[in-house]
C-alpha positions as CSV (number, residue, x, y, z in Angstrom):
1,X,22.5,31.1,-17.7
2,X,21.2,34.2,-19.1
3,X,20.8,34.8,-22.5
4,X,22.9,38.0,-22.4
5,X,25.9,36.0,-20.7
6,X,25.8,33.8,-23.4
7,X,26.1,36.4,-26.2
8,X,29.2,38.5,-23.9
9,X,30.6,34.8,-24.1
10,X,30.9,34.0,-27.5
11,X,31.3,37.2,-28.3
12,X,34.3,37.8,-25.8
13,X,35.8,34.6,-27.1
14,X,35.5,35.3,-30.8
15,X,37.2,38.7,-30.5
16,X,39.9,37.4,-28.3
17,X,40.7,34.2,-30.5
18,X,40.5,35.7,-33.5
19,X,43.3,38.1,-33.0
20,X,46.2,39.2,-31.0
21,X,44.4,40.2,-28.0
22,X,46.1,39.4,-24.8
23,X,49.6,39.5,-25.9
24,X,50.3,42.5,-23.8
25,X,53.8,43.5,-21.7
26,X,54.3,43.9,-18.6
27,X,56.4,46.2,-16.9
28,X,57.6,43.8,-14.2
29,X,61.4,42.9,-13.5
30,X,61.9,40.5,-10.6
31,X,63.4,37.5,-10.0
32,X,61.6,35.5,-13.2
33,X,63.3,32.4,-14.9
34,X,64.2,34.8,-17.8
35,X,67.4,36.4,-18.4
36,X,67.5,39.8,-19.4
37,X,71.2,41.2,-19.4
38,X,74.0,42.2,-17.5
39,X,74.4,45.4,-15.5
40,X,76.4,47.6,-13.6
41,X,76.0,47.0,-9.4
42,X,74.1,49.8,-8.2
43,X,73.6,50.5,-4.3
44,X,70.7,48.9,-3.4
45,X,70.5,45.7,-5.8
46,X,70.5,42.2,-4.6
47,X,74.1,40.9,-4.0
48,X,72.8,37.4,-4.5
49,X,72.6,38.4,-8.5
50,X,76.2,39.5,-8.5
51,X,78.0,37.8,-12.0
52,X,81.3,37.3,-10.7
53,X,82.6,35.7,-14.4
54,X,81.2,39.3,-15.7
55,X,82.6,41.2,-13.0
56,X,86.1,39.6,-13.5
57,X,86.4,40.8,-17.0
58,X,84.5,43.9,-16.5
59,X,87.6,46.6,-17.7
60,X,87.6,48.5,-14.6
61,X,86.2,45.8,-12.0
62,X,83.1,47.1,-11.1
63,X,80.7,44.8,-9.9
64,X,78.1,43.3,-12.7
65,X,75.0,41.6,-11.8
66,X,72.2,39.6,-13.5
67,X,69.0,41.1,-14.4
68,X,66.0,38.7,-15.0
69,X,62.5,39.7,-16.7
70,X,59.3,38.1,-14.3
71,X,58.6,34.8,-14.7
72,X,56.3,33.9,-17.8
73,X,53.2,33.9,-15.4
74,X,51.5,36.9,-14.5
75,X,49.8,37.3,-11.3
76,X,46.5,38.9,-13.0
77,X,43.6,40.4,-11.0
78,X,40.4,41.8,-12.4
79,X,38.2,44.1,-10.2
80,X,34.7,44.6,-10.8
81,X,33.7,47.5,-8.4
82,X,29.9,47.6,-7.6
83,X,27.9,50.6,-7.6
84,X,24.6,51.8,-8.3
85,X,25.8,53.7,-10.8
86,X,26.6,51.1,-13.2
87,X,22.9,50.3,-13.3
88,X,23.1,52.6,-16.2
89,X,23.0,53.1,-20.1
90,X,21.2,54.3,-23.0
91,X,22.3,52.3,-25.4
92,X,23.6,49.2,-23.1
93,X,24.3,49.0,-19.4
94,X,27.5,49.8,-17.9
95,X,27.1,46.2,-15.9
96,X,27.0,44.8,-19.4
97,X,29.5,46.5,-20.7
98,X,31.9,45.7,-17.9
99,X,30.7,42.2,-17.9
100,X,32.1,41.6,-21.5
101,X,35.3,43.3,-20.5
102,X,35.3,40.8,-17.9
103,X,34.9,37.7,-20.1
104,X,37.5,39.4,-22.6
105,X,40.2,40.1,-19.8
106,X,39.3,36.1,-18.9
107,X,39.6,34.3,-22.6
108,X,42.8,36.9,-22.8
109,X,44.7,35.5,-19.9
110,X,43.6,31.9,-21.2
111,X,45.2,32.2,-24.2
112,X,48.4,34.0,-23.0
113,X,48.1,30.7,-19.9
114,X,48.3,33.2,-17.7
115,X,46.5,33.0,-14.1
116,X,43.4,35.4,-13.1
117,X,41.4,35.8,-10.5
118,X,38.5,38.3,-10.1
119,X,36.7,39.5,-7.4
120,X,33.5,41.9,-7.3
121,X,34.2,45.0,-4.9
122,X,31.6,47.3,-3.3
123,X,32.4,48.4,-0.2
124,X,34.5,45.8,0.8
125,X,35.2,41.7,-1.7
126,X,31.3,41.1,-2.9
127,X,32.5,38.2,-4.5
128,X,35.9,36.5,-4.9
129,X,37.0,33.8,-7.8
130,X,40.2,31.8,-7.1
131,X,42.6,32.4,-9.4
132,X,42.4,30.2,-12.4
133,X,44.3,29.2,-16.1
134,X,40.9,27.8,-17.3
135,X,38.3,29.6,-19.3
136,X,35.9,27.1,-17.9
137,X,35.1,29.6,-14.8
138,X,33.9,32.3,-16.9
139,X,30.0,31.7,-17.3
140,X,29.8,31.9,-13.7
141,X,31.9,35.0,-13.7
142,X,30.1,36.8,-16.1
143,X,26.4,35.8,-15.1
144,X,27.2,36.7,-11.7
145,X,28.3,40.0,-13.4
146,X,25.0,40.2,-15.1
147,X,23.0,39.2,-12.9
148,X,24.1,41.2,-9.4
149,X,22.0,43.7,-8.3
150,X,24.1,46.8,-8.0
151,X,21.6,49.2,-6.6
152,X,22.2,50.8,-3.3
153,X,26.2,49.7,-3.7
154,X,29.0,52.0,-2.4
155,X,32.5,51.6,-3.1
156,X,34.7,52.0,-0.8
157,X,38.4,52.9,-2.9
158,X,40.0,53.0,0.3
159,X,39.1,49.3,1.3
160,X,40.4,47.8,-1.9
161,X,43.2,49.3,-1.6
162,X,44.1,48.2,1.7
163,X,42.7,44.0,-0.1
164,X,45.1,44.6,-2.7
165,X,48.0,45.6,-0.5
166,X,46.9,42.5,1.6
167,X,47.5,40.0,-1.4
168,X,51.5,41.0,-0.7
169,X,52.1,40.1,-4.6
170,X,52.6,42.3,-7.1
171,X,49.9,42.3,-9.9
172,X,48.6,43.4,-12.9
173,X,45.2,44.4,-12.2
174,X,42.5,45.9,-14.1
175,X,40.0,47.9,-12.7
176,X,36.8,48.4,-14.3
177,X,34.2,50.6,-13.2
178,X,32.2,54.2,-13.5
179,X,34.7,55.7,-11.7
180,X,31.8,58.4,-10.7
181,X,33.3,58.5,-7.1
182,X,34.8,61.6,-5.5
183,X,38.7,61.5,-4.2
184,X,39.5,58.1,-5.6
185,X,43.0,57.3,-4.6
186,X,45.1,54.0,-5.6
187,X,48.3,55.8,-4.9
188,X,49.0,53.1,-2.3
189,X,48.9,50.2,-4.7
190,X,50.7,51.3,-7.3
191,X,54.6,50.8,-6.0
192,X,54.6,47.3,-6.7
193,X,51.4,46.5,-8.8
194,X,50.9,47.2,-12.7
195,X,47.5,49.3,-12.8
196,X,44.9,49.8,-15.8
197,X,41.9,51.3,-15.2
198,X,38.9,51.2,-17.5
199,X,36.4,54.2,-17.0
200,X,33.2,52.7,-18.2
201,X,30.6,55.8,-18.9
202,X,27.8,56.4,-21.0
203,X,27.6,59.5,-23.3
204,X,23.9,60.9,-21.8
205,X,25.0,60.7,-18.4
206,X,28.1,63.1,-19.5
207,X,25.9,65.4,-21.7
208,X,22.3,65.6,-20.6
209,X,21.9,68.2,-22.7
210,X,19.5,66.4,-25.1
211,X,17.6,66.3,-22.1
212,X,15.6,69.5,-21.6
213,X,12.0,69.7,-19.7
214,X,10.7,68.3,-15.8
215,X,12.0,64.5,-15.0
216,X,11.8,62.1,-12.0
217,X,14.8,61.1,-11.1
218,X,16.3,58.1,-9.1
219,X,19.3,58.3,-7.3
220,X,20.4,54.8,-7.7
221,X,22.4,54.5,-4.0
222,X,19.3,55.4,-2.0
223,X,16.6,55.3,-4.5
224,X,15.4,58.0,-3.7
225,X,13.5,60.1,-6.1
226,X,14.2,63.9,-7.2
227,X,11.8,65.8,-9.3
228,X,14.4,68.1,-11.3
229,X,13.9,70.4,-14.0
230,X,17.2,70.1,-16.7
231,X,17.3,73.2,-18.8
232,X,20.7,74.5,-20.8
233,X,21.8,76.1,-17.8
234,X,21.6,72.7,-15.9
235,X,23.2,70.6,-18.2
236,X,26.2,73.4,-18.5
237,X,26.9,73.0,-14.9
238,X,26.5,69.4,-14.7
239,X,29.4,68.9,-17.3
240,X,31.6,71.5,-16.2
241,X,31.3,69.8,-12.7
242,X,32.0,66.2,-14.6
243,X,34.7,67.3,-16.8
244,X,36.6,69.2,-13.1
245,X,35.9,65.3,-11.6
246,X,38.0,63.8,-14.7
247,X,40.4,66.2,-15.0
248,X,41.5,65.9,-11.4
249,X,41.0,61.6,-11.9
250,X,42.7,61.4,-14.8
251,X,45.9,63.8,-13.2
252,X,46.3,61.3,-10.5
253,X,46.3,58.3,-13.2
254,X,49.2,60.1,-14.9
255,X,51.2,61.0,-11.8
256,X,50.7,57.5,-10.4
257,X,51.7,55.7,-14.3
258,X,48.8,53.7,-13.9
259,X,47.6,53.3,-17.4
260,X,43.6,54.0,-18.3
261,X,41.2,54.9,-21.1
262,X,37.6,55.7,-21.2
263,X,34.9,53.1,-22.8
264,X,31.7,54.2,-23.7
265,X,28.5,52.0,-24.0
266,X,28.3,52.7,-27.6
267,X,32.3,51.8,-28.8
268,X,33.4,49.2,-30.2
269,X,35.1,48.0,-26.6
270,X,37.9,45.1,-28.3
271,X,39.1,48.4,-30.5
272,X,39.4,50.3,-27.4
273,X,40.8,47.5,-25.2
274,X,43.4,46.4,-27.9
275,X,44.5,50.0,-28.4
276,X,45.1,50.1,-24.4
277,X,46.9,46.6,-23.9
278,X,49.2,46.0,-27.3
């Protein structure tokens, strides 16, 4: 094991032990062992939940049924998605970065004894963990994290969706990724699944301006390399062309509720995380 996958571990662990981490609500009702209330029939509920003692002394007889909150368990999936561009960071790696959010989604399910499972998704599952309660699984998790090779990865958005959709039950399931990628669409996931997606970025690659003079530069899906000059007109265009990407990102994350927030390699990421989930 890696040395780095050793200090995400304890690290991961200490934060998530040490505090309320993981103690998060879902938005899930369904047909859990916990009773929530009693409510009016409406067209289109399940007759099998009809409360015929509440109905009986209802004061004008309408119909009342029983409403549950999910069972205790949550059906939790963490997605890694692969690209080249995560091969990036000036003050850490955004593979480390994820990594650790990895092992603190991990010890955070642990404590709440929830099941995870997490796969690694490029183009189509890299890599696929059966879902587990124990923390034990981890150090394989992240060092595979850490140690993949994400150079010449694609993602395809449109592939996970259609694995997700496969699983058949609804999850809560965190995505964590660059999110660099042009027309990302989960709209086809979110019906029935509970979505957060964490936008892992580092600050130069959203403001090169610092960056001013003639550079070789790698494009990190085909490695090819691109001798540009970055000047202040350059590095105007590049963020007004980043900040038109988020914009129209972030819109669909609001008109699709899925819930997201935007870690940089340089924040303190529990802070972030814990402002996000509680």
């Amino acid at each position: 094991m890696q040395e780095i996958t050793k200090e995400i571990l304890l690290k991961a662990k200490r934060d998530v032990f040490s505090s309320n981490m993981g103690s998060h609500i879902t938005i899930f009702k369904g047909e859990g062992i916990d009773f929530d209330e009693i409510k009016e029939y409406n067209i289109g509920d399940d007759i099998r939940k009809i409360n015929w003692n509440a109905t009986a002394k209802s004061a004008d007889g309408s119909l009342q049924i029983n409403q549950f909150n999910d069972e205790r368990e949550l059906n939790i999936i963490i997605a890694f998605m692969v690209s080249g561009n995560i091969y990036f960071g000036s003050v850490e790696l955004k593979q480390y970065i994820m990594a650790y959010i990895v092992a603190m989604l991990g010890y955070s399910a642990v404590k709440n004894n929830d099941r995870y499972q997490t796969i690694f998704f490029d183009e189509n599952v890299a890599k696929e963990y059966t879902p587990t309660r124990s923390s034990g699984v981890l150090e394989d998790i992240v060092n595979y994290a850490v140690e993949l090779n994400p150079l010449q990865k694609n993602i395809s958005w449109e592939h996970f969706c259609y694995y997700i959709n496969s699983l058949k039950k609804r999850s809560l399931i965190f995505i964590i990724g660059d999110f660099l990628e042009d027309n990302i669409n989960l709209s086809t996931i979110t019906a029935k699944n509970e979505i957060y997606a964490l936008v892992v970025r580092d600050k130069l690659e959203e403001d090169i301006s610092k960056l001013k003079g003639e550079f070789d530069l790698i494009d990190p899906m085909s490695l090819q390399t691109v001798n540009q000059t970055i000047n202040s007109g350059v590095g105007s265009n590049y963020k007004a062309l980043l900040k038109q990407h988020d914009d129209a990102l972030f819109e669909h994350f609001i008109n699709y509720k899925i819930k997201y927030t935007k870690i940089y390699t340089d924040d303190d990421i529990f802070l972030k995380l814990s402002e996000l989930l509680c």
